[in-house]
C-alpha positions as CSV (number, residue, x, y, z in Angstrom):
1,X,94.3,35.9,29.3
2,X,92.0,35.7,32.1
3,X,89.2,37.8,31.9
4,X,87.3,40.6,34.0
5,X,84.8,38.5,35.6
6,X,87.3,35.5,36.4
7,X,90.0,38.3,38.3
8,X,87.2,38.9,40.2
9,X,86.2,36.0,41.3
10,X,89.5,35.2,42.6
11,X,89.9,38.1,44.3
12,X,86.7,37.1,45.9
13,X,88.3,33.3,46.5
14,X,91.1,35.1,48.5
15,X,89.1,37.1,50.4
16,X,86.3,35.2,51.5
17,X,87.1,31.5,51.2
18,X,88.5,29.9,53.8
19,X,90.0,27.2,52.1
20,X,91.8,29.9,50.6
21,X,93.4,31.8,53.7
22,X,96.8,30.8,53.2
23,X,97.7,32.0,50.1
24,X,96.2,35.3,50.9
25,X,98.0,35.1,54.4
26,X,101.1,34.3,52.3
27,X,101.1,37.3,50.3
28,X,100.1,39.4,53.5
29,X,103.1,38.0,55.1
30,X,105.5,38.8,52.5
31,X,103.9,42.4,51.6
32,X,104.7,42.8,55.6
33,X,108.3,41.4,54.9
34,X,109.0,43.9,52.2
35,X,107.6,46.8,53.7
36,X,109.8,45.9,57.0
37,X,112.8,46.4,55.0
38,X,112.0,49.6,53.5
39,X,111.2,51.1,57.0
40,X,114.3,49.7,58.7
41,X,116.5,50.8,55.3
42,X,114.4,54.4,54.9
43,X,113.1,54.8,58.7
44,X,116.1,56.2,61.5
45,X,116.4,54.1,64.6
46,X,115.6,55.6,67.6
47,X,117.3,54.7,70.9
48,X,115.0,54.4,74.1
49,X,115.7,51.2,76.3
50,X,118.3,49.1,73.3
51,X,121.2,50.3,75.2
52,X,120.1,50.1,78.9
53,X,119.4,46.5,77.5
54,X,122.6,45.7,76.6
55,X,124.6,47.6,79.8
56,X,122.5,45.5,82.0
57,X,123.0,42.3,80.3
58,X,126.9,43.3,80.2
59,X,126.9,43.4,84.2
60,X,125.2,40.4,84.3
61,X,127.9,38.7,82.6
62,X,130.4,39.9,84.4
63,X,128.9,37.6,87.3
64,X,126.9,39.6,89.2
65,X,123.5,38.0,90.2
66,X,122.3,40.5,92.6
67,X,119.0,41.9,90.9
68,X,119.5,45.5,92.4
69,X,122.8,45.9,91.7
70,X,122.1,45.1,87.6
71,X,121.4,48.5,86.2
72,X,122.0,50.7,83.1
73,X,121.4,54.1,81.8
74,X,117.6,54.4,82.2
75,X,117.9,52.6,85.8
76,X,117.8,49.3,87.6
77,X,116.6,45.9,85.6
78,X,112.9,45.5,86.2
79,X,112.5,42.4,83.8
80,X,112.1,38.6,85.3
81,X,115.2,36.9,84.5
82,X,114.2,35.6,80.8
83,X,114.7,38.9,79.7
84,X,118.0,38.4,80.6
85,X,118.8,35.2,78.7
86,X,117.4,36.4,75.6
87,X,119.3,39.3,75.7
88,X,122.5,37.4,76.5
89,X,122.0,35.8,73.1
90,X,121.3,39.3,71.5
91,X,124.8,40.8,73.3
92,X,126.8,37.8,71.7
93,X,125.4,38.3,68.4
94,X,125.4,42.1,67.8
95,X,128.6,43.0,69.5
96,X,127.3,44.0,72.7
97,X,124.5,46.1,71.0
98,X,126.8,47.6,69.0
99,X,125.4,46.3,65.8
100,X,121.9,48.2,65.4
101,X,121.0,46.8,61.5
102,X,121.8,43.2,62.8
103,X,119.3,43.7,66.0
104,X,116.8,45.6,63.5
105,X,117.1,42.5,61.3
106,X,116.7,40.2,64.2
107,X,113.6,42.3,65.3
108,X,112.0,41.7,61.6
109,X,112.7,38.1,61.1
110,X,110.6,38.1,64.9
111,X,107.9,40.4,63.8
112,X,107.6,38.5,60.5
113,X,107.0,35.1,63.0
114,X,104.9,36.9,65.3
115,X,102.3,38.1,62.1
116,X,102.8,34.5,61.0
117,X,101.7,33.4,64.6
118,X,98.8,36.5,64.4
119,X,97.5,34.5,60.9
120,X,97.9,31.5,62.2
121,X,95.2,32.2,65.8
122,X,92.6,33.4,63.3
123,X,93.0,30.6,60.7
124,X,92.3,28.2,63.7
125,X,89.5,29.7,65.3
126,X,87.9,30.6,62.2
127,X,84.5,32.2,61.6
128,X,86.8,35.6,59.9
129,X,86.5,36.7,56.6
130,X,90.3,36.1,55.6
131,X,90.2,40.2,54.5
132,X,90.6,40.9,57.9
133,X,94.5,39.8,57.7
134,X,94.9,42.3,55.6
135,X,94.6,45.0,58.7
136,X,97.3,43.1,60.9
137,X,100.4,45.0,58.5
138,X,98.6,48.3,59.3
139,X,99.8,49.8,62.3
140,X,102.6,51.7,61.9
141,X,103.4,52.1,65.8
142,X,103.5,47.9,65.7
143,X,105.9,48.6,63.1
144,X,108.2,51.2,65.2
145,X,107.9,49.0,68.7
146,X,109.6,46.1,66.8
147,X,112.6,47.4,64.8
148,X,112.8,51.2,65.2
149,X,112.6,50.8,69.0
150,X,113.6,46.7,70.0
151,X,111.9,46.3,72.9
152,X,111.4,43.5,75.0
153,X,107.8,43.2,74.6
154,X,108.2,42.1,71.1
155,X,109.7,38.4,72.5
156,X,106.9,38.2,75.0
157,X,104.1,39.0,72.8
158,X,105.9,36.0,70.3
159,X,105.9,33.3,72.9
160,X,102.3,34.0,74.0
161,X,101.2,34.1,71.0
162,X,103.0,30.3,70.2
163,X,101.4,29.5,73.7
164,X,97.8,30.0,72.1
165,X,98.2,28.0,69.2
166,X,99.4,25.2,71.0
167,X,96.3,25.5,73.4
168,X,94.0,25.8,71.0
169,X,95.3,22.9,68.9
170,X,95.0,20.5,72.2
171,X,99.1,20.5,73.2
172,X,98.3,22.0,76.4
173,X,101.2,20.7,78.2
174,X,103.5,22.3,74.9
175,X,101.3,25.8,75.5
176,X,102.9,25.5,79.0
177,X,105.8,25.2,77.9
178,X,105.6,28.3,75.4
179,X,104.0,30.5,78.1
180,X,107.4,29.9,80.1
181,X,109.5,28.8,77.9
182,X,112.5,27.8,75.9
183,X,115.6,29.5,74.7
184,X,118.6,28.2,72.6
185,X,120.2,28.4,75.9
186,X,118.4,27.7,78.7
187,X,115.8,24.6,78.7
188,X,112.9,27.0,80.5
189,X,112.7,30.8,79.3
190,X,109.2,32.0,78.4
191,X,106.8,35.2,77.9
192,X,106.0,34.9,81.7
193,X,110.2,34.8,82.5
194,X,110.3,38.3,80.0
195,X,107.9,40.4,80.5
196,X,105.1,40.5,84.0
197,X,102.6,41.5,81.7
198,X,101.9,38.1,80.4
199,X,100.1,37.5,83.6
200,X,96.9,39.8,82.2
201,X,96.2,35.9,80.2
202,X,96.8,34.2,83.9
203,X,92.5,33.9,85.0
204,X,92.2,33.2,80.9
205,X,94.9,30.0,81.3
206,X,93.4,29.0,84.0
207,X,89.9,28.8,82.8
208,X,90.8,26.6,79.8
209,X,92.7,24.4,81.8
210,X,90.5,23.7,84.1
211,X,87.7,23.1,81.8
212,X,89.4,20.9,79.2
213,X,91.7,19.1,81.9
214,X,90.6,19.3,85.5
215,X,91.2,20.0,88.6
216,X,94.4,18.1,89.1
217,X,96.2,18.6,85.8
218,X,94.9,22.3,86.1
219,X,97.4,22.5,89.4
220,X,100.0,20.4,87.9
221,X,100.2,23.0,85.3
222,X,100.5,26.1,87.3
223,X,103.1,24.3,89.6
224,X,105.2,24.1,86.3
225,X,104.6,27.4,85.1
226,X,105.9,28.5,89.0
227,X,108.9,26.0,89.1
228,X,110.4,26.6,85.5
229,X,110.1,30.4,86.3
230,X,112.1,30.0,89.7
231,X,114.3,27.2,87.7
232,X,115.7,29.9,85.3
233,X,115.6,32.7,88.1
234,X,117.6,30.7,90.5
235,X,121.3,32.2,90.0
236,X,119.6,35.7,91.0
237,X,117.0,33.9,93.9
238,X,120.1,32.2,95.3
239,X,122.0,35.6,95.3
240,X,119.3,37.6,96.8
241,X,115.5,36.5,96.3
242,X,113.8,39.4,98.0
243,X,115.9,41.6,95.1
244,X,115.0,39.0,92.2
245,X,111.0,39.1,93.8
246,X,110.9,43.1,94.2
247,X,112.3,44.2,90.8
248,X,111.0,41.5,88.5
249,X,107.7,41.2,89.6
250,X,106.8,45.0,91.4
251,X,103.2,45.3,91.3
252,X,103.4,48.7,93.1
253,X,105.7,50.5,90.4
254,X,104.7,53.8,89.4
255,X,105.3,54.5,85.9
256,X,105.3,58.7,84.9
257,X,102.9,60.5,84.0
258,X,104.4,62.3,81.4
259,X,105.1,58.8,79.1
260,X,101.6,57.4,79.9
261,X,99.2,56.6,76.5
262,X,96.2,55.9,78.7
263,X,94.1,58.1,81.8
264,X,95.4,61.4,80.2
265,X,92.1,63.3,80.8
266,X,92.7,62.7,84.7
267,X,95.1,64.8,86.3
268,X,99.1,64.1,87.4
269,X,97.8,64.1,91.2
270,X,94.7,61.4,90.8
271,X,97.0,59.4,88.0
272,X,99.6,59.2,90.9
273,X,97.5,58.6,94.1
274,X,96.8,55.1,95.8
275,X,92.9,55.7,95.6
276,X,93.1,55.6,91.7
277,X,95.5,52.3,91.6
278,X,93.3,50.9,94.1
279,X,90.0,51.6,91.9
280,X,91.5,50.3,89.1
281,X,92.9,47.3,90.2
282,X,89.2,46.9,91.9
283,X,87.9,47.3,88.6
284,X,90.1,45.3,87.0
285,X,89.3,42.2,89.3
286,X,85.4,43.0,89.5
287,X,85.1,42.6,85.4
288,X,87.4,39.3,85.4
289,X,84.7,38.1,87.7
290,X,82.1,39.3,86.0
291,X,83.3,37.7,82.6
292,X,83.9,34.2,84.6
293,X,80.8,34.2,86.7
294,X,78.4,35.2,83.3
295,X,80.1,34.9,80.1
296,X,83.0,32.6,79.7
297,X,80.5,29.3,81.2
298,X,77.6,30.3,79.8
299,X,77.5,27.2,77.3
300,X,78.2,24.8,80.2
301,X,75.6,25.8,82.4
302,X,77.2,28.5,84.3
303,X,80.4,28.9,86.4
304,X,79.1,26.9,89.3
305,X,78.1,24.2,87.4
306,X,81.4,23.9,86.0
307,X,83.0,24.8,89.6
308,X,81.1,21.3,90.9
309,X,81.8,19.3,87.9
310,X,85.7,19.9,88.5
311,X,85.6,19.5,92.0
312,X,83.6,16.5,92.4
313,X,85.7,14.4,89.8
314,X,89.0,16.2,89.7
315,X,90.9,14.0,87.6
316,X,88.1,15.0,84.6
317,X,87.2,17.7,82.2
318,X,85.3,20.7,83.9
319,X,83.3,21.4,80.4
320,X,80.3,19.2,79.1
321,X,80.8,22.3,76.2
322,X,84.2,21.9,74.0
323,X,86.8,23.5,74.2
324,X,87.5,25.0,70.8
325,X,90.0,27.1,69.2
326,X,87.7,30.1,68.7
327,X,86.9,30.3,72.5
328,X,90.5,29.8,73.2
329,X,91.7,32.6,71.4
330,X,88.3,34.6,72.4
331,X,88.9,34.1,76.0
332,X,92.2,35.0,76.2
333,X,92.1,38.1,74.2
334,X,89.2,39.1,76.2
335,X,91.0,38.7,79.6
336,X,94.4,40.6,77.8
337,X,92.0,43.6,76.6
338,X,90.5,43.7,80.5
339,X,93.7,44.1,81.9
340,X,94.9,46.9,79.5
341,X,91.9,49.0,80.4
342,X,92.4,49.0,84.1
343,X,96.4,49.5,84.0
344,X,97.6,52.6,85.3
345,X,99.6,53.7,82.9
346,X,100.8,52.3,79.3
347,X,103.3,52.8,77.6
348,X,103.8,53.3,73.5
349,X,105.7,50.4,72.9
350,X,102.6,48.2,75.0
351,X,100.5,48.8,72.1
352,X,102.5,45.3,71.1
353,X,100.4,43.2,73.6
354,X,97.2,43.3,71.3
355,X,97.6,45.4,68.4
356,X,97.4,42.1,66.3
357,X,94.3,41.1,68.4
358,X,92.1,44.1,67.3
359,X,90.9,42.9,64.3
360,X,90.0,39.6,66.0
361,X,87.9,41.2,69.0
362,X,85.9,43.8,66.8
363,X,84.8,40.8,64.7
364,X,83.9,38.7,68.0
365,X,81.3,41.9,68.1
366,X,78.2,42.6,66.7
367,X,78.8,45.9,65.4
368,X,78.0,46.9,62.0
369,X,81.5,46.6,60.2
370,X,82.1,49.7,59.9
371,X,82.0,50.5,63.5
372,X,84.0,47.6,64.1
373,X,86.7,49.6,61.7
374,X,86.4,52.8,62.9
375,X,87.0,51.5,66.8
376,X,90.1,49.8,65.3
377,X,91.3,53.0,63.5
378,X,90.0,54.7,66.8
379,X,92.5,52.9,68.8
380,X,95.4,53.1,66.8
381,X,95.1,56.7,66.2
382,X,95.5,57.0,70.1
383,X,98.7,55.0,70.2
384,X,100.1,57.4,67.1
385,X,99.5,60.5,69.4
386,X,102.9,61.7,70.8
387,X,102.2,62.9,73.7
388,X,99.6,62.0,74.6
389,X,96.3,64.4,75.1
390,X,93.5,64.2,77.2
391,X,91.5,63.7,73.9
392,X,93.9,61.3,72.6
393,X,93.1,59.0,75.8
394,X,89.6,59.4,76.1
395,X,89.3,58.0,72.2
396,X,91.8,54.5,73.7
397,X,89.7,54.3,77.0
398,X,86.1,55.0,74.8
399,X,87.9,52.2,71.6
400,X,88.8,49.6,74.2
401,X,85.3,49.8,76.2
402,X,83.2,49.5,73.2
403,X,85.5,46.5,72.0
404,X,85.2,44.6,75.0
405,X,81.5,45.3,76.0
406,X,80.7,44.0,71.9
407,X,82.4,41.2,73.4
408,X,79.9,40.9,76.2
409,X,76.9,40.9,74.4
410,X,78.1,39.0,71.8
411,X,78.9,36.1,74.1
412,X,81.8,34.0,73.7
């Protein structure tokens, strides 16, 4: 029988040593697994935007291609047109929606890959104690947005997420791919082509591609991000592009004030006023640049130094720094979080776009460990709030600032 001392050491092997992540990343994954099944068997389903899901896809099958004419009961499709292909695939399989455990199940086996994915990012960047995986199963709104609510996000989050690895593993032009990309149906569907949010890792993209690649293949790449996305949109662009264009990518949409998670200690009239989306999306641009121009060059020399080096030979690599995995994941979860602080409004099931990246960003700190646990409690306390309070919100906004000025001043 093993003894005391040898349990323990171990225990210690699977927490601590990295050649040991995977087997503790294994039994995370399948302690996840289990507990999924128990909440979709124990847990009731509740219906939010499943069915409006399902009517829109159903119009959209019956030919019509017009954008504003493709509604259901919580109003008109607002989702670029990947959304739609997915959910094609959904409709065929569940019986129109019909079949809730069969979508539920669908939803697990996808959170089950996207924790996989989540394990994955941190293996490659290393520098984590692997203990920290053992936070990612923790959330129970994560939990709920995948299969006790289905929503759209979850296929977004997925692809990005495949995106990542494939950048930070050097298969930029297959990260490309992902960040648009590919359906058992259609040869181009992506997290850009489901959900608009995808574009909050857009400045990130474009700063590892340009640093590792160049100039050139850095606008090679965003022409193919831009023609796959019209590629799959062009039944509905041929139809009516101004339609397609307005609904799928509104940046003026006004979400309500009574579902928002974040900005609750403002009031309904500031929350709703041009001023405040105008600060905000001020804001939002003035800390991008302030992350580009000071942080995210700072081991090449500075921005303009890599700005001159990309220019002056565009066919080459921007970076005389390389381009790891760590700063890969880094910089894009660092551009995500900036872009969640400065929306207007989130909703609950948006938590999805970096829940799993919590853990990851606290530890890219130098906070004292339990600080670094308490902001991630902090965080996810605000997202369990229903409604939402004043107090509620001020805990996200204060958990989210802390996290992304550690990142600051730890450097990246």
């Amino acid at each position: 029988m093993p003894t005391l001392t040898n349990v323990r050491r171990y225990v210690g092997l699977l927490l601590l040593d990295p050649q040991y992540f995977w087997w503790l990343a294994s039994l995370v994954i399948l302690g996840d697994f289990l507990l999924s099944q128990v909440i979709i068997r124990f847990v009731a389903y509740t219906e939010i935007d499943w069915e409006t899901y399902m009517v829109q896809t159903g119009v959209y099958l019956k030919g019509e291609h017009d954008y504003s004419r493709i509604t259901g009961p919580t109003g008109p499709l607002v989702y670029p047109a990947g959304h739609l292909h997915i959910h094609r695939l959904l409709y065929g399989i569940t019986e129109a929606g019909a079949d809730i455990p069969l979508a539920q199940q669908i939803y697990g086996v996808l959170y089950i890959a996207s924790q996989t994915l989540s394990c994955t990012i941190y293996w490659l960047a290393g520098g984590i104690p692997n203990w920290i995986i053992l936070l990612l199963p923790l959330s129970k709104r994560l939990h709920s947005i995948f299969f006790l609510r289905l929503f759209n996000d979850c296929w977004a989050v997925t692809f990005v997420q495949a995106a990542i690895i494939a950048y930070q593993t050097g298969y930029d032009d297959i990260g490309t791919l992902l960040f648009r990309q590919v359906s058992p149906l259609k040869p181009c569907l992506a997290a850009l082509s489901v959900k608009m949010s995808i574009l909050l890792y857009l400045p990130a993209l474009l700063v590892v591609l340009f640093k590792r690649n160049g100039l050139l293949a850095t606008f090679r790449h965003v022409v193919t991000l831009g023609a796959s996305n019209a590629l799959l949109a062009l039944p509905f662009l041929e139809e009516d592009y101004w339609a397609y264009l307005r609904s799928a990518f509104d940046l003026s949409r006004v979400f309500l004030y009574k579902w928002t998670v974040n900005w609750r200690m403002i009031d309904q009239e500031t929350f709703l006023s041009p001023q405040w989306a105008n600060g905000l999306l001020f804001g939002h641009v003035s800390v991008l640049a302030a992350f580009g121009l000071a942080i995210w060059c700072q081991k090449d020399g500075g921005v303009w130094s890599v700005l001159k080096r990309g220019f002056r030979k565009p066919g080459l690599p921007a970076s005389f720094a390389p381009v790891t995995a760590d700063y890969i994941a880094t910089i894009f979860f660092t551009s995500n979080l900036i872009g969640i602080i400065f929306a207007r409004s989130l909703h609950y099931q948006f938590y999805s776009w970096y829940a799993q990246q919590l853990p990851f960003l606290a530890w890219r700190t130098r906070y004292p460990v339990f600080v670094k646990i308490a902001l991630i409690i902090g965080i996810e306390y605000s997202w369990n709030v229903f409604p939402s309070t004043p107090f509620s919100s001020t805990i996200l906004f204060a958990g989210n600032t802390l996290l992304l000025a550690g990142v600051w001043t730890s450097g990246i």
